[in-house]
N, C-alpha and C positions, 0 to 999 in steps of 0.2 A: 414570091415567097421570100425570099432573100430580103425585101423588102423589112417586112414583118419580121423578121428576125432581129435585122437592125433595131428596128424600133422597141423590140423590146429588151434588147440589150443595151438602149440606153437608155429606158427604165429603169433597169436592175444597176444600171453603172454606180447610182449616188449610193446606194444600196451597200454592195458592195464593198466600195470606197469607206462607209462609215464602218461596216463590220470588219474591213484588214487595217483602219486605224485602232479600232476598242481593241480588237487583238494583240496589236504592237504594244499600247499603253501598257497595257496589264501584264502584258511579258515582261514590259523593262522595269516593270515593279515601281515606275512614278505616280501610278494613284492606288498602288498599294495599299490596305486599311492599316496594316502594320506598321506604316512609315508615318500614319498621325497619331503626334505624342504633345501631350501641356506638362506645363511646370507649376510645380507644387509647392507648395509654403505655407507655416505656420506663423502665426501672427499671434505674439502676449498680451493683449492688452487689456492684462489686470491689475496694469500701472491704473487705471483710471478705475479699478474692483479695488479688488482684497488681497492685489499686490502679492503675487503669489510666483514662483517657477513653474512652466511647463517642462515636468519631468522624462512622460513619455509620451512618443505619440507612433500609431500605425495606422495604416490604408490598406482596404484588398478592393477588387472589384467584388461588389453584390456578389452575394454565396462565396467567395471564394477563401481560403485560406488566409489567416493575417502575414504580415511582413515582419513583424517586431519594430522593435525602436530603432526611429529614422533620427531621432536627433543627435546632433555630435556631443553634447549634455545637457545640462538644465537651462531650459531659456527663460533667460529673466524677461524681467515685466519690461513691457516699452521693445521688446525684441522682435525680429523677423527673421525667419531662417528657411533657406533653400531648404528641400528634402528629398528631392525626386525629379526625373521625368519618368510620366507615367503615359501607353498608351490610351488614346481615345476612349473612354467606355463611362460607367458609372461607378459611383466607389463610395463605400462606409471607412467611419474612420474615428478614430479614440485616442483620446488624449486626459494625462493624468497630470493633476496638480500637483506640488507641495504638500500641502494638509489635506489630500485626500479626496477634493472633488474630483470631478471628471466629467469632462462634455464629448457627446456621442454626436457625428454627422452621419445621415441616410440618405443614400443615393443620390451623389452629388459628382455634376458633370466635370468631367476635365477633358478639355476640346483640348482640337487640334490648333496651335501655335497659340492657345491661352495660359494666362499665371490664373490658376487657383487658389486662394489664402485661404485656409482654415484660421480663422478667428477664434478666440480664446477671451473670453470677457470670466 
């Protein structure tokens, strides 16, 4: 009997062993989903258009609430500008010209330890 016992206790050992690691992980918050975050940026390049300022620009994730104006002011043509770290997920996003166009992005991924560029033509 004792036997049997063992044996199946060093079945269950690997077992175990993997469930009081996944436990530990998650406790100490290092594979967290909250702790993967990308970097965002908008990109002018309507030096090579109709040469125009990007006046405003926001992001929310899908459904969610907008952010308002992430730039520190009008970005000229030929420009890049940091705007964010934003968590993992998917995200819409709007930006306004000088003379009044405006390009819309849908559902566009920002991973984890990635630069996202919203481009501006």
């Amino acid at each position: 009997m004792n036997q049997r016992i063992q044996g199946a206790a060093r079945r269950l050992l690997p077992l175990l062993l993997v469930t009081a690691a996944s436990t530990v992980l998650v406790g100490c918050g290092c594979c967290d989903p909250d702790d993967y975050w990308g970097n965002v940026f908008v990109d002018n390049y309507t030096d090579t258009t109709t040469v125009e300022f990007v006046e405003f620009f926001q992001i929310a994730p899908v459904g969610q609430p907008w952010t308002g104006n992430l730039l520190s002011g009008p970005l000229p043509p030929g420009s890049t500008e940091f705007v964010g770290t934003f968590h993992e997920d998917y995200y819409d996003a709007y930006a306004e010209l000088e003379f009044g166009d405006y390009v819309e992005w849908y559902e566009v991924f920002v991973g984890y330890g990635e630069d996202v560029y919203f481009e501006v033509y």
